[in-house]
KEVEX-945433 format. One record per residue (C-alpha): residue number from 0; z, x, y. Coordinates in pm, 1 decimal, always signed. Example, Ala and Ser with C-alpha at 12.3 -4.5 7.8 and 13.67 -1.06 7.14 Angstrom:
BEGIN
i, z, x, y
0, +780.0, +1230.0, -450.0
1, +714.0, +1367.0, -106.0
***
This chain:
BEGIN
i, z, x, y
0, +8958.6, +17894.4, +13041.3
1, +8895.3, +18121.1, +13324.8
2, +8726.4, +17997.0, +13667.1
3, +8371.5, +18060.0, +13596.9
4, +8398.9, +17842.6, +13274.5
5, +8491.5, +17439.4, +13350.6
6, +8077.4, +17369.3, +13354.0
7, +8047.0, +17471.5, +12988.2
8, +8249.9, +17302.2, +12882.8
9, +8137.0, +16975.2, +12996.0
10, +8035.5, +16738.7, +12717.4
11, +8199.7, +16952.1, +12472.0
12, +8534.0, +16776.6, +12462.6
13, +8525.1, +16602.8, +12122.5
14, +8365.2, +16897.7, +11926.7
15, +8667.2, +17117.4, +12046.2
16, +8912.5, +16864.0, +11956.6
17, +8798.1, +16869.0, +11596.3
18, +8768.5, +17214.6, +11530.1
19, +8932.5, +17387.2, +11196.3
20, +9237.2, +17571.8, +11279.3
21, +9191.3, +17963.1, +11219.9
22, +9424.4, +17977.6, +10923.2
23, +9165.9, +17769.0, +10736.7
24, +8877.4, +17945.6, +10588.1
25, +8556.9, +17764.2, +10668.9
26, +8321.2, +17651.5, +10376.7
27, +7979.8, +17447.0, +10389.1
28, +8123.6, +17132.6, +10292.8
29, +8450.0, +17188.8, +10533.4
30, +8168.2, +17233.9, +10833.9
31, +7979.5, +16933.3, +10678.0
32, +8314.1, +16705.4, +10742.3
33, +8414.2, +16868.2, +11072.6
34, +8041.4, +16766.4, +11198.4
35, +8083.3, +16415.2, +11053.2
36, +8434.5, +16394.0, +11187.9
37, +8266.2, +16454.1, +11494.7
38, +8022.8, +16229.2, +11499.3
39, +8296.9, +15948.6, +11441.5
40, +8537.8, +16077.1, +11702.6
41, +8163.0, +16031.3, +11948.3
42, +8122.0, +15691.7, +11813.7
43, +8461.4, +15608.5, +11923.1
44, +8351.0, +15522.3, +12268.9
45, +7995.5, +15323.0, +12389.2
46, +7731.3, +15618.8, +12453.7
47, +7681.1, +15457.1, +12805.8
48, +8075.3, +15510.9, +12848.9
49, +8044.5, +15896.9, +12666.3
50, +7771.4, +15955.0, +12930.8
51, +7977.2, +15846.9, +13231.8
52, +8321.4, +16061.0, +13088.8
53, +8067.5, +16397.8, +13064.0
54, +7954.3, +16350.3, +13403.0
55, +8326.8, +16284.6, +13552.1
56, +8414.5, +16593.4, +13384.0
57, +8087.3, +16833.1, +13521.6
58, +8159.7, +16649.1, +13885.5
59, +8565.1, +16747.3, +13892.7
60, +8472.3, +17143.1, +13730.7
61, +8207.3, +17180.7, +13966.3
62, +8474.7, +17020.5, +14247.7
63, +8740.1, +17240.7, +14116.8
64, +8444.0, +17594.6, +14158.1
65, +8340.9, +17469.6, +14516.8
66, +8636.6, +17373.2, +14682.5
67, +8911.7, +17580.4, +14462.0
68, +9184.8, +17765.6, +14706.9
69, +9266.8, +18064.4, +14453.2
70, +8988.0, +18306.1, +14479.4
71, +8632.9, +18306.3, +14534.6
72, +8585.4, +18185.6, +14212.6
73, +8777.6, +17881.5, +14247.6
74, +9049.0, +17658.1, +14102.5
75, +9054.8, +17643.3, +13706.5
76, +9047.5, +17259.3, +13572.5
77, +9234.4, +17373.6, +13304.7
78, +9553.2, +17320.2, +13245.5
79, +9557.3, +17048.9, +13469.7
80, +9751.3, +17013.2, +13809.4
81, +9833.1, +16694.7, +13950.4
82, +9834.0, +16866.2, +14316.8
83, +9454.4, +16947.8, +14292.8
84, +9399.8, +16597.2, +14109.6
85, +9556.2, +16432.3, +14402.2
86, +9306.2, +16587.0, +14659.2
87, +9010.0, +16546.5, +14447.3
88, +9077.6, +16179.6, +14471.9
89, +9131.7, +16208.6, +14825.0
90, +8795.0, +16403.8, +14892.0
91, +8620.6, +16117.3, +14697.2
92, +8759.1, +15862.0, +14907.7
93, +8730.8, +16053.7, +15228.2
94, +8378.6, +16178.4, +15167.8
95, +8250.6, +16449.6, +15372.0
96, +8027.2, +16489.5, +15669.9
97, +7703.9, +16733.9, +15707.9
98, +7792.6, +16798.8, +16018.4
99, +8084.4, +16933.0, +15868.8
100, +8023.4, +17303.4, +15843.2
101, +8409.8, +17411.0, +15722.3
102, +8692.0, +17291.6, +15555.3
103, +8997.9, +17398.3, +15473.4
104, +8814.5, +17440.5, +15072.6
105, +8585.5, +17619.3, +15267.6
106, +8175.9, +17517.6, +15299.5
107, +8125.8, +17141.5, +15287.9
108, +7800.9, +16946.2, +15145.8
109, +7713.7, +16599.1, +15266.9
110, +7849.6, +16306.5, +15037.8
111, +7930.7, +15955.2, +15085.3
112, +8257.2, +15806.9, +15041.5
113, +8324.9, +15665.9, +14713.3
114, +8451.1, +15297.1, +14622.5
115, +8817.7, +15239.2, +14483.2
116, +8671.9, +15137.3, +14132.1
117, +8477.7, +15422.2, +14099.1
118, +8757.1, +15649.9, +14200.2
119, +8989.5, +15460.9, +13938.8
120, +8665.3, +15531.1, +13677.8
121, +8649.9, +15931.8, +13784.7
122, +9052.2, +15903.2, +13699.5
123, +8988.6, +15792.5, +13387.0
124, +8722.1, +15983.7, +13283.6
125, +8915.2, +16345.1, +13363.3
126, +9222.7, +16140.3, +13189.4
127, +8998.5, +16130.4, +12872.7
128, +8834.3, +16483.1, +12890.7
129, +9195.4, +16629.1, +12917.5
130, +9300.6, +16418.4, +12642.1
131, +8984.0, +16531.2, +12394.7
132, +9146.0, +16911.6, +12440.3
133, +9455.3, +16822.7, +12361.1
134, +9631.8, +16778.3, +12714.6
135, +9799.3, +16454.3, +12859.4
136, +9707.7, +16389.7, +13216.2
137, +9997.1, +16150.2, +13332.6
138, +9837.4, +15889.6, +13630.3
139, +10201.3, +15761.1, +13711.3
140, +10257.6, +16152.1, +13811.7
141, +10371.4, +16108.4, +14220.4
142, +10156.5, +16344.6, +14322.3
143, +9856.1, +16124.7, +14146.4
144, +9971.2, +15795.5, +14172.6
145, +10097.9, +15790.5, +14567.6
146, +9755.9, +15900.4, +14667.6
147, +9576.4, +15634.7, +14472.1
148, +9833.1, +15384.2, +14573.0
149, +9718.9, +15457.6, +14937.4
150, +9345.1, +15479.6, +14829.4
151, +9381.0, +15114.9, +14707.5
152, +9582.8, +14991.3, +15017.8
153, +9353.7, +15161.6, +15292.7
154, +9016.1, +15113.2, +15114.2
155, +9022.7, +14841.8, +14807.9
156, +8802.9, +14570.8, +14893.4
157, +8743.3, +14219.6, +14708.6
158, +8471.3, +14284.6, +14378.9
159, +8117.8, +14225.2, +14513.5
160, +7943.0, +13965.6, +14236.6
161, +7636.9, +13930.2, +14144.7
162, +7474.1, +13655.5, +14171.6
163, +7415.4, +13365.4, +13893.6
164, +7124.3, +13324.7, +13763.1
165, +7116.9, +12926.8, +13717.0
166, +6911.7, +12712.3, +13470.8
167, +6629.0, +12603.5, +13708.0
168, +6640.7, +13002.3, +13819.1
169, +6603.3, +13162.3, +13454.8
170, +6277.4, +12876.8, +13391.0
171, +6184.6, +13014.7, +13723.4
172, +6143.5, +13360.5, +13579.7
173, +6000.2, +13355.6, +13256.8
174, +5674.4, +13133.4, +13468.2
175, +5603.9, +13413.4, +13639.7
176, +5554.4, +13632.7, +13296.9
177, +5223.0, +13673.2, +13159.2
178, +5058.8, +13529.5, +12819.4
179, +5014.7, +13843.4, +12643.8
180, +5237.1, +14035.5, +12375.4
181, +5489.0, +14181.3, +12665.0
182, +5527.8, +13859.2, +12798.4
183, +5686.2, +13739.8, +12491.2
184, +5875.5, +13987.5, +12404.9
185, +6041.1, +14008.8, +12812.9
186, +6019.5, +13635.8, +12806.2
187, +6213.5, +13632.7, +12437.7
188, +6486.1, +13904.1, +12611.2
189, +6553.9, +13683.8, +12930.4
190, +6634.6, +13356.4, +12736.9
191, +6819.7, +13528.8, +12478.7
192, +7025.7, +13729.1, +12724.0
193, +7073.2, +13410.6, +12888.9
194, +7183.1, +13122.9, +12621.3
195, +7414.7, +13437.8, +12458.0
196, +7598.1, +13548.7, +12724.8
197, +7436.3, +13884.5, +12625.0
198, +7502.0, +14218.2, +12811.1
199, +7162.2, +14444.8, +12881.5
200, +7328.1, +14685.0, +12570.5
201, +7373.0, +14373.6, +12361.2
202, +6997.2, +14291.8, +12384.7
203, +6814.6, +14549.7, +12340.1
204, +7058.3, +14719.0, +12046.9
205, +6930.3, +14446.6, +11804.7
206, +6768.5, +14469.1, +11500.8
207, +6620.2, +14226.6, +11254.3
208, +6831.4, +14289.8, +11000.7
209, +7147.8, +14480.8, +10906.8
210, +7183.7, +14854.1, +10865.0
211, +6783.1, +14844.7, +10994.1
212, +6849.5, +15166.8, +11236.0
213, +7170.8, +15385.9, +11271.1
214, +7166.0, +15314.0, +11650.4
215, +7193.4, +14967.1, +11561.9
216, +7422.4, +14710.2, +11758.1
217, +7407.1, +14385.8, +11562.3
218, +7142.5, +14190.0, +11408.8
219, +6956.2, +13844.9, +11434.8
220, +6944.3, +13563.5, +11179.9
221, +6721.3, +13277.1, +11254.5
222, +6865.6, +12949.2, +11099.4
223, +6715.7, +12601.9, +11132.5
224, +6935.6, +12509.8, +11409.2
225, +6923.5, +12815.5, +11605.7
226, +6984.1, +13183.3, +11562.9
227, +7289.3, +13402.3, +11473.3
228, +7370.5, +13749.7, +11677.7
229, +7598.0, +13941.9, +11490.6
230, +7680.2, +14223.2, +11765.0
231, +7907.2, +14535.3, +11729.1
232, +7981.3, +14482.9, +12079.1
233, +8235.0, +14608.3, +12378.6
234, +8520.2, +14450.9, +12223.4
235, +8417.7, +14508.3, +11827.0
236, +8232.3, +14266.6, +11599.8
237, +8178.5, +13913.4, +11732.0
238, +7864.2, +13653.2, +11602.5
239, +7717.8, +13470.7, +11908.1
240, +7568.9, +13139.9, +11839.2
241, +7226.6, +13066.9, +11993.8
242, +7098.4, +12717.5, +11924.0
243, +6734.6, +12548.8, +12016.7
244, +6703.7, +12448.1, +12350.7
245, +6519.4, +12082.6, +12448.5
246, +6175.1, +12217.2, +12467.8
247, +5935.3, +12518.3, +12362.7
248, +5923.6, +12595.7, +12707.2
249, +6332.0, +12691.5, +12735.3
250, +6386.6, +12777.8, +12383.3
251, +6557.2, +13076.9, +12344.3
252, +6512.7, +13100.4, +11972.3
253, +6158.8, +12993.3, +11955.9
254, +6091.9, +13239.5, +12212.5
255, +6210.8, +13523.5, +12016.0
256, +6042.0, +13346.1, +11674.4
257, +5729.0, +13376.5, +11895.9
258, +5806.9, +13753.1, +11956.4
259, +5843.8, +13853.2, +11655.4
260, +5537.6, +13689.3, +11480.7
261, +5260.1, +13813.5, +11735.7
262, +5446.5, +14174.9, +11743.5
263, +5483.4, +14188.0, +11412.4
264, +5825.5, +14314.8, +11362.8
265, +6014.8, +14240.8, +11079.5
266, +6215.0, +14523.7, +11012.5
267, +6373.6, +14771.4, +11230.7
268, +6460.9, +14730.5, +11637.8
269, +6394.1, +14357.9, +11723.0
270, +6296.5, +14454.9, +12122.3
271, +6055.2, +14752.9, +12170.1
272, +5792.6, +14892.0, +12357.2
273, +5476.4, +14764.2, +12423.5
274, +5132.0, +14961.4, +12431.4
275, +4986.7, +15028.1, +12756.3
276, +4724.3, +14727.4, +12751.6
277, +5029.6, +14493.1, +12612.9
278, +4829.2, +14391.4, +12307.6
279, +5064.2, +14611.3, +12036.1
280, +5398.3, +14643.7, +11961.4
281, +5520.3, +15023.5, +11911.1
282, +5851.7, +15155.1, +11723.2
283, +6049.2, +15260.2, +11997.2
284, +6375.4, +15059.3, +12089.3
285, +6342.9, +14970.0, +12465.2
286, +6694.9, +15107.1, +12668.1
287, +6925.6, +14861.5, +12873.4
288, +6745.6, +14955.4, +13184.5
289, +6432.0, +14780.3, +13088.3
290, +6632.1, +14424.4, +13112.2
291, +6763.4, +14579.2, +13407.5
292, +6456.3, +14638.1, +13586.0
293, +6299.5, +14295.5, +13429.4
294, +6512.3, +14085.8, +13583.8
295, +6467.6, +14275.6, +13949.2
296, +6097.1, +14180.7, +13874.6
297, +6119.8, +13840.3, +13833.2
298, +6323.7, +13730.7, +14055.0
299, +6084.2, +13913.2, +14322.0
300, +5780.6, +13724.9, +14120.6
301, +5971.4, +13390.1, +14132.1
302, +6098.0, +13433.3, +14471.1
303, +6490.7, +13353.6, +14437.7
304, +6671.4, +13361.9, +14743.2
305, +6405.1, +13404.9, +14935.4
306, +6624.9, +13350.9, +15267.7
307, +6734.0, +13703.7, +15253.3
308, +6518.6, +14029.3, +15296.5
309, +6361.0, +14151.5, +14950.4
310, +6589.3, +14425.3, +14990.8
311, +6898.4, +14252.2, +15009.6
312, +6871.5, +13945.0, +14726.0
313, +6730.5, +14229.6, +14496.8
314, +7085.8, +14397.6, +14554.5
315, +7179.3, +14036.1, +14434.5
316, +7077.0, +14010.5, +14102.6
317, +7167.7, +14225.3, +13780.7
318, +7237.1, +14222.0, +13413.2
319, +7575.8, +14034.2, +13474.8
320, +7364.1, +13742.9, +13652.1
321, +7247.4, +13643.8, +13274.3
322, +7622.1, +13631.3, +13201.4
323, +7743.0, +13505.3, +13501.0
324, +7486.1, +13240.8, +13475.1
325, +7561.8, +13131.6, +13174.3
326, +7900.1, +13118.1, +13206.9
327, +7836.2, +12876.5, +13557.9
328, +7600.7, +12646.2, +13414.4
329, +7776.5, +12566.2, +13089.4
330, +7900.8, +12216.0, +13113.4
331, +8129.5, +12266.5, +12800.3
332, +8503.3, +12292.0, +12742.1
333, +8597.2, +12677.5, +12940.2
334, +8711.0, +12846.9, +12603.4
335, +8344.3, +12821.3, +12403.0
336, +8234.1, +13004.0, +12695.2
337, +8499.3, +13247.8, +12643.9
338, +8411.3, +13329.9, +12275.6
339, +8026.8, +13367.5, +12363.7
340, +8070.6, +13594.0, +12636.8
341, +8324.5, +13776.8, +12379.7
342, +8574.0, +13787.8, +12630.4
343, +8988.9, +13844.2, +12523.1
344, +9119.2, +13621.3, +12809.4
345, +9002.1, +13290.3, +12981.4
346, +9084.9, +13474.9, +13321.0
347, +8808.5, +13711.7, +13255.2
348, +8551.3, +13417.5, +13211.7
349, +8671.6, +13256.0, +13522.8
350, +8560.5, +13575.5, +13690.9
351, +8167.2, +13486.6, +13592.6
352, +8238.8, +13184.4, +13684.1
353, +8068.8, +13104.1, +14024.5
354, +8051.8, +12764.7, +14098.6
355, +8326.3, +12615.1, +13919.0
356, +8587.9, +12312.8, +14081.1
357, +8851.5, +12536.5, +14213.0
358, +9042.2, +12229.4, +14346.0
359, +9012.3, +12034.9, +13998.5
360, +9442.6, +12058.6, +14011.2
361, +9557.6, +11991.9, +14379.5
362, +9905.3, +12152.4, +14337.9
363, +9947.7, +12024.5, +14697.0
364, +9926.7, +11650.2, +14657.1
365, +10116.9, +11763.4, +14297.1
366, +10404.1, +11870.3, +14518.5
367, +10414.2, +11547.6, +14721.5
368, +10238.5, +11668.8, +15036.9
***
């Protein structure tokens, strides 16, 4: 690949990978296979992930044209070279200045200093492009690995949580939604997210029933003591049990019954748009970033954490705080929390944990002190 090519190439990865060698002559049904061969090697990873890999991958060839030492055209991704790895992870860390007219890459544009996870995340997504064409990009290499190792020791800082949402919070919210079709259907999406545990993919990748849509993520049964989610989720195929809460008013599962009576929907995506005056429900599947912006809303509307500026407990609250909530408020024995939030060790549950007894074991008085 010469150095006016990397940006092509970006997003192009799998298709490459699963092209038919030259020897083989090429046929209708051959290309039919290659194409769905393709299509599974794509499904292989979350879209959200597929998204974040392409955009490593246009970031570092872009990197590699701007600040390459070669020639004027710049350093060619491709093969790879731990060296110019090593101070791409360096410039994201470091960041650069406007004020900063040269360098020794030559011109420099403003940009902020990224965090150690997302450094870790650009690692892996270059360590997955090279891997799509073939390559192996080794991250124990010493060039690679002694400049992340002092990345992590100068800069790594302790995860920043969101905040749980709790029980009297989540009631909180759904108050402040109005009585009309979209009401139900964002009030359905907040208990639901909340009594499962749910991520903001989980929720709105439901459909009513199976193999409704091919963009489907699981499906919804509703039973007489709750409902069943049966989600192709992060870490495969898991069923999350939903049962009815102690009144209408905190139900989860009549909520979404509720939903999908007035909207109508018995087939196909179970969480879609609305029309403009809220009074009809429309065919198109509503994207993660709805339940992301939702829950921004309503905890302005119900006025959570009102001690800090609007700007600041905003910054608070996410997706996760369904999950984390959940997984704080749960008065039940730590490992049924585990299997609803579909997680492979109880350590990763403790992490959503926020207001669990930390001192339940004193190994101090244990130890005779």
């Amino acid at each position: 690949m010469t150095s006016a090519q990397p940006e092509e190439a970006s997003g192009t990865a799998s298709g490459e990978a699963l092209t038919l060698p030259s020897f083989v002559a090429g046929s209708g049904a051959l290309d039919r296979l290659v194409d769905t061969a393709r299509d599974y090697a794509k499904a292989s990873t979350a879209e959200n992930t597929n998204r974040a890999y392409a955009a490593d991958w246009k970031h570092f060839t872009r990197w590699c044209r701007m600040k390459g030492w070669y020639d004027q055209g710049g350093a060619d991704p491709l093969p790879p070279s731990p060296e110019m790895i090593a101070l791409y992870l360096a410039d994201l860390a470091a960041g650069s200045s406007a004020s900063s007219s040269q360098s020794a890459f030559g011109p420099q544009s403003a940009s902020r200093p990224l965090s150690v996870s997302t450094i870790e995340r650009r690692l892996s997504g270059l360590a997955w492009n090279y891997a799509q064409r073939g390559i192996t990009l080794d991250r124990r290499e010493r060039h690679i690995a002694s400049v992340l190792a002092g990345i992590r020791r100068k800069h790594a800082r302790p995860p920043v949580q969101k905040e749980a949402i709790l029980p009297e919070d989540i009631l909180a919210m759904v108050a402040t939604l109005p009585p009309d079709l979209r009401g139900l259907r964002d009030r359905a999406m907040l208990l639901l997210g909340y009594a499962g545990g749910l991520r903001r993919s989980e929720i709105v990748s439901l459909d009513c029933g199976k193999d409704d849509t091919p963009d489907s993520g699981g499906w919804i049964g509703i039973l007489e003591k709750g409902a069943l989610l049966t989600l192709n989720a992060k870490t495969g195929w898991r069923e999350v049990e939903i049962g009815r809460g102690s009144s209408e008013q905190s139900c989860p599962v009549h909520a979404l019954a509720q939903w999908l009576h007035f909207a109508k929907i018995d087939f196909g995506p179970v969480f879609v748009s609305t029309s403009r005056d809220g009074k009809r429900a429309l065919d198109r599947r509503l994207s993660d970033k709805h339940v992301a912006r939702l829950i921004k809303r309503t905890v302005r509307a119900a006025g959570l954490r009102s001690d800090l500026p609007e700007k600041e407990r905003l910054a608070l609250f996410s997706g996760h705080s369904l999950r984390a909530g959940l997984a704080s408020s749960a008065e039940v024995d730590e490992r049924y929390v585990q299997k609803q939030l579909g997680h492979a060790s109880a350590e990763m549950t403790r992490r959503y944990q926020r207001r669990r007894d930390r001192f339940r074991v004193n190994l101090t008085k244990a130890a005779g002190l």
